[in-house]
C-alpha positions, 0 to 999 in steps of 0.5 A: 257137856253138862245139861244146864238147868234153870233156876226160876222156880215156875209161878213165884210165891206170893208172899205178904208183901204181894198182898198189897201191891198185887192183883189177883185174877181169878178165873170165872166159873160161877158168875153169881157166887164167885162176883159175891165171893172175891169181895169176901177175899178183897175185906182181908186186904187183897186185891182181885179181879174176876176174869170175863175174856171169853172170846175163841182166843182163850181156848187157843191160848189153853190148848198152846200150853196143856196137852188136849188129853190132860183136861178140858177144864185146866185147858180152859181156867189156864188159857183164860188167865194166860190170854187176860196176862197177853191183852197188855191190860195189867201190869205183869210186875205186879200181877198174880193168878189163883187156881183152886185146889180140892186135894183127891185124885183128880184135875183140880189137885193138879191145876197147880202144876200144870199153870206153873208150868204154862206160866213159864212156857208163857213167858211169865216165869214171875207171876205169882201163883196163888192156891185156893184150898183147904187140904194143905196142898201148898205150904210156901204161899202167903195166902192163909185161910182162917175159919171167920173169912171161910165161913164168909166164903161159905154164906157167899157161895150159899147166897149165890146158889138161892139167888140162882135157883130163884132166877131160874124158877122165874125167869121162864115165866116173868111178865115183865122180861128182865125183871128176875135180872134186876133182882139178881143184880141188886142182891148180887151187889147188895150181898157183895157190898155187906160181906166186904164190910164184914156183915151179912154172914152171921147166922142172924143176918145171913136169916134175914137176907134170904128172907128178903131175897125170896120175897123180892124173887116171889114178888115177881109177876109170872105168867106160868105156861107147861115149858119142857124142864131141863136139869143139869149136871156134870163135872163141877166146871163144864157143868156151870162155865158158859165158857167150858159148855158154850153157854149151855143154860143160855142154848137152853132158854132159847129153847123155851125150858126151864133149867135146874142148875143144881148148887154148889153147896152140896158139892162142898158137903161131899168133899169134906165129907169125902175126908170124914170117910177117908179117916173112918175107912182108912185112920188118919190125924184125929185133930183132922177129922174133928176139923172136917166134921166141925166144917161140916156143920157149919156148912150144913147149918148154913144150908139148912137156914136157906131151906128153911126160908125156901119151905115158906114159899110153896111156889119154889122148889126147895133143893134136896140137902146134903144128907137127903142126897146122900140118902137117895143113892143109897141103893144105887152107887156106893159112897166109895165112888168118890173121885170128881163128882163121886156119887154126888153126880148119880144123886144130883140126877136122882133128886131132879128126876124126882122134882120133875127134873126128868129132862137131864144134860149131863155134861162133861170134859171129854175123856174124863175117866171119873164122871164118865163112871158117875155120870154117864156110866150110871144112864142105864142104872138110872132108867132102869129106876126111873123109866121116863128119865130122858138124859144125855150125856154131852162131851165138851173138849176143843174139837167137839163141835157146838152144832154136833152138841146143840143137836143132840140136846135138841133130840132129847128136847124133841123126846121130852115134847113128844113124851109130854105130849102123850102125858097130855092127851092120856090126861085129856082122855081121863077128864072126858071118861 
């Protein structure tokens, strides 16, 4: 008997037509950036909407349609856009999903497939999957990235990591609470609004807008008190989704830190960097190569106006740029090492432990073979340099439990106030002598 075979190709391609007559849902990992970021990609005509479902049935959803060895992440982006596709709250005909691609040999090269595949086993064999990449990785989609809307989409990331690191400097000490929340809800719309009329991402205004930005955060009134600080790092996803780490910054507030998220600009750096590298070690299109380096330096220049802004207010720390993390790692992990988060994890924990960053939660999807290498496989190398260093390394996956999480970040709480404690007194003895 012959085996039967289906022809509906999983997830439908989305074609020009679609452009028009379709939403777009997108799953949400940075709400700051991506809130700035679809307006970018709404200004050339599409229609999106940035998902915030966020109750237990998402990761029911995740684990019904991906394996729970495959990966945290995709368990989670996958089971978010199928559970938004259950609440009846669209129209299925003319509704599409986005996944991002950034090519290499990990997870999200793969999210593709593995959403078309769930798509089906859904029940939504005709919803059109939309690739977000860069490396070419989808050839059929009507979807097309032209440098202009990428350098929008650039200044938008760049505008959600200031106005991030700015609220988490503050928020620990304002005055007045929720002060640093309405600075952050009047640039995210602010910022939003100028991109979708296409202004705000020339290098000029772009200028101008951080400069406003910063003196309205500096204008803050603060009531600046010793509070433990806490960094974090991870994979990309778990590191910054409050759904993926069960609302970690939050669980960190509440616990009286300050907390540094270091931005995702550099995160970009290192993967376009990545292919610079890949052509130098191993040859490759020369026509590629000149397009990575010119991308290159126009996301260097972008971040090097936000640290230039950043170094007129000496009350803010001024994150490491790109090439100064690149250089901090130098004698400690190769550059070879670079699949998930690569070297670029190991530096990210470098540059806080030297900005006072030394309490560090490194999270991470279980069983995720490249940031257990990067991360917590460079702990021991990273005390050996830095012995008050103070990191923990916190597995996130469906089965692990928020108390047992909560609790072990609470241990290292505990050891950073007992470490600051006998900093204190060593001082207090110093002014007596």
């Amino acid at each position: 008997m012959k085996e039967i075979k289906s022809h509906v190709r999983p997830g439908l391609p989305f074609t020009n037509k679609m452009k028009k007559e379709y939403k777009i849902l997108v799953p949400d990992m940075l709400p700051i950036h991506f809130a700035i970021l679809i307006e970018v990609i709404s200004s050339y005509g599409y229609n999106l909407e940035l998902l915030k479902n966020v109750s237990p049935r998402v990761q029911e959803e995740g684990l019904k349609y991906v394996h729970n060895d495959t990966c945290y992440p995709a368990l989670c982006t996958i089971g978010q856009m199928i559970d938004a596709l259950n609440s009846g709250n669209y129209d299925l005909d003319h509704t599409a999903v986005m996944i991002t691609q950034t090519g290499g040999g990990c997870r999200a090269s793969n999210y593709i497939h593995l959403l078309r595949k769930a798509m089906v086993k859904a029940g939504y064999p005709n919803v059109p999957v939309v690739s977000l990449n860069i490396s070419g990785l989808e050839k059929d989609s009507s979807f097309k990235l032209t440098l202009p809307m990428l350098v929008k989409m650039l200044c938008a990331l760049c505008y959600g990591d200031l106005i991030t690191l700015l609220k988490n400097q503050i928020e620990p000490y304002e005055v007045e609470k929720g002060a640093s929340g309405k600075v952050v809800d009047k640039w995210t719309a602010n910022i939003a609004a100028q991109l979708k009329k296409n202004k705000g991402w020339t290098f000029k205004a772009f200028e101008r807008n951080m400069r406003n930005i910063v003196s309205d955060f500096a204008g803050i009134q603060q009531n600046i008190v010793p509070k433990i600080k806490v960094g974090v790092v991870g994979e990309i996803y778990v590191k910054y989704s409050a759904l993926a780490n069960n609302d970690l910054e939050k669980f960190l507030r509440s616990q009286d830190c300050e907390v540094n998220v270091p931005g995702i600009m550099s995160f970009i750096c290192f993967k376009i960097d990545n292919r610079i590298e890949d052509i130098k070690l191993y040859g490759g299109s020369k026509a590629k190569d000149a397009v990575c380096k010119m991308l290159l330096k126009i996301v260097q220049r972008i971040e090097s106006i936000m640290h230039g802004v950043l170094s007129e207010y000496e009350q803010f720390e001024k994150p490491a740029t790109y090439a100064e993390l690149k250089e901090m790692v130098a004698d400690v992990i190769g550059y070879g090492a670079k699949m998930g988060e690569g070297w670029l994890l190991t530096a990210e924990m470098v540059e806080l432990i030297r900005s006072g960053y030394g309490n560090i939660v490194c999270a991470q999807p279980f069983g995720c073979l490249p940031n257990h290498i990067v991360g917590k496989g460079m702990i021991r190398k990273l005390r050996s340099l830095y012995p008050k260093a103070n990191i923990v390394p916190i597995d996130y996956d469906p089965g692990a439990t928020r108390v047992n999480q909560e609790n072990r970040i609470k241990l290292m709480l505990a050891v950073a106030a007992e470490g600051a404690s006998k900093d204190f007194e060593v001082s207090e003895e110093t002014e007596t002598v």
